[in-house]
C-alpha positions, 0 to 999 in steps of 0.5 A, a space after each residue: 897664316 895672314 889674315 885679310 882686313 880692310 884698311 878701316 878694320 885694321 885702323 879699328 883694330 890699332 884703335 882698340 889695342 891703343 885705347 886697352 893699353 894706353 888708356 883702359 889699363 892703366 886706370 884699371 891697374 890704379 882701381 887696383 892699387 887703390 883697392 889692395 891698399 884698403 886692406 885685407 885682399 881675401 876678402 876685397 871685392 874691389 881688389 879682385 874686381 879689378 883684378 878679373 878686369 885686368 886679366 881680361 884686358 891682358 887677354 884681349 889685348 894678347 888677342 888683338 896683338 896676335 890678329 895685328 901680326 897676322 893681318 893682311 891689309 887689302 884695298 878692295 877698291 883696288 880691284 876689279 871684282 869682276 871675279 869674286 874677291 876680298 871687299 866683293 860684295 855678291 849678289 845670289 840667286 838661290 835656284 830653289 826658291 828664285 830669291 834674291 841675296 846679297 854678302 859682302 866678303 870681308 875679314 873675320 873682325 869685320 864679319 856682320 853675318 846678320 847684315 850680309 858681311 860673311 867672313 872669308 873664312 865662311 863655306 859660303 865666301 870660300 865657294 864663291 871665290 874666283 867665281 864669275 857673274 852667270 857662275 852657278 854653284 851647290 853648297 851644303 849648309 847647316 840648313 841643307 843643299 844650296 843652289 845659287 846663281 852669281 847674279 852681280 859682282 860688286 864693290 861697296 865699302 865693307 864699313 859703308 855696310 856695317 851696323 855695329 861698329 865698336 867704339 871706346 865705350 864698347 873697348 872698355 871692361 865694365 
């Protein structure tokens, strides 16, 4: 199955296989050998320290290889968003309590629930695809019965929206 991600989730995603591979592994690898060589293994902290850490990246980096594979590079930009979409940013009218709220439809790596990035994956993103503006809408949530209006259809850059964008320091296994 492919799974969509914007060109920056997928740059982002390249970065941290790169960075694993190339930079944090081998200097975890070389932390190992310098520990193996201080003697008795059973007993080594450092030695098996490393060792967790290596198996953690082999993990990560299983997993950051099998999302590559499946990925599904879309421009949001591209398109019209006048139905909603992958990259739509949607604004909702909940019918029950006349509020207003705002998601932006994005990959599952990109997903920022907290900040209104929900992954196309979510019931939520699935029941608004293909909707248009004035479209209403009930969906069963853990919270309950929802029913929304679609007020606007719109596009904002996913990574424009995104608070917690990981970094180098956050690939790393401390």
């Amino acid at each position: 199955m492919r799974e969509p991600i914007s060109i920056e989730g997928y740059d982002l995603l390249i970065k941290e296989f790169q960075y694993l591979k190339s930079v944090h592994k081998p200097i975890v690898a070389q932390e190992k050998l310098v520990a193996a060589s201080h003697g008795d293994r059973s007993e080594n902290a450092e030695y098996h320290a490393a060792k967790e850490k290596l198996r953690h990246i082999d993990k990560r980096l299983f997993y950051l290889n099998s999302m590559i594979e499946k990925s599904q590079i879309i421009d949001p930009s591209l398109h019209s968003h006048a139905k909603v979409s992958f990259g739509s940013s949607v604004r909702l009218l909940n019918l029950q309590n006349d509020e207003e709220e705002l998601y932006t439809i994005c990959g599952v790596l990109e997903a920022e629930v907290e900040n209104g990035l929900i992954s196309i994956h979510a019931p939520l993103a699935k029941m608004m695809m293909g909707k248009e503006e004035g479209d209403e809408f009930t969906i069963r949530l853990p919270s309950g019965m929802k029913e929304y209006e679609i007020v606007e259809i719109f596009y904002k850059n996913i990574f424009s929206l995104k608070k917690n964008i990981r970094t180098e320091a956050d690939f790393a296994f401390h």
